[in-house]
C-alpha positions, 0 to 999 in steps of 0.5 A, a space after each residue: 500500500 502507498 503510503 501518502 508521503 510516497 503517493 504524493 511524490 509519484 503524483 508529482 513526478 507523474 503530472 511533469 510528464 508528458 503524454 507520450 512519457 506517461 504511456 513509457 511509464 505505464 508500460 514500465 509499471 505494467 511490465 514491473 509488476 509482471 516480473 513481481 507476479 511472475 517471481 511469486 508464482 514460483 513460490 506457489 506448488 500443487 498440493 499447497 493450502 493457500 488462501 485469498 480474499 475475494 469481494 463475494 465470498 470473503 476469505 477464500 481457502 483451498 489447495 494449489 492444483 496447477 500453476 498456469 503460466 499467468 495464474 495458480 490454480 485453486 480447488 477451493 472446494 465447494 466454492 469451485 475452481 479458481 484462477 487467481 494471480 499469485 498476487 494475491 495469495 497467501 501461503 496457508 499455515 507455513 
C-alpha cells in the first residue's frame, strides 16, 4: 500500500510528464509488476493450502492444483475452481 508521503511524490513526478512519457511509464509499471507476479508464482506448488480474499465470498481457502503460466490454480472446494494471480495469495499455515 502507498503510503501518502510516497503517493504524493509519484503524483508529482507523474503530472511533469508528458503524454507520450506517461504511456513509457505505464508500460514500465505494467511490465514491473509482471516480473513481481511472475517471481511469486514460483513460490506457489500443487498440493499447497493457500488462501485469498475475494469481494463475494470473503476469505477464500483451498489447495494449489496447477500453476498456469499467468495464474495458480485453486480447488477451493465447494466454492469451485479458481484462477487467481499469485498476487494475491497467501501461503496457508507455513
Amino acid at each position: 500500500m502507498l503510503t501518502d508521503e510516497k503517493r504524493q511524490k509519484l503524483l508529482a513526478a507523474l503530472s511533469g510528464l508528458d503524454a507520450d512519457e506517461l504511456r513509457e511509464a505505464k508500460e514500465h509499471v505494467r511490465q514491473l509488476l509482471q516480473a513481481k507476479v511472475a517471481e511469486k508464482r514460483l513460490q506457489f506448488h500443487v498440493g499447497q493450502r493457500v488462501e485469498f480474499h475475494s469481494l463475494k465470498h470473503g476469505l477464500v481457502q483451498g489447495v494449489v492444483t496447477g500453476i498456469a503460466s499467468v495464474n495458480v490454480l485453486v480447488d477451493a472446494g465447494p466454492l469451485g475452481q479458481w484462477r487467481v494471480s499469485a498476487g494475491v495469495l497467501q501461503p496457508v499455515g507455513g
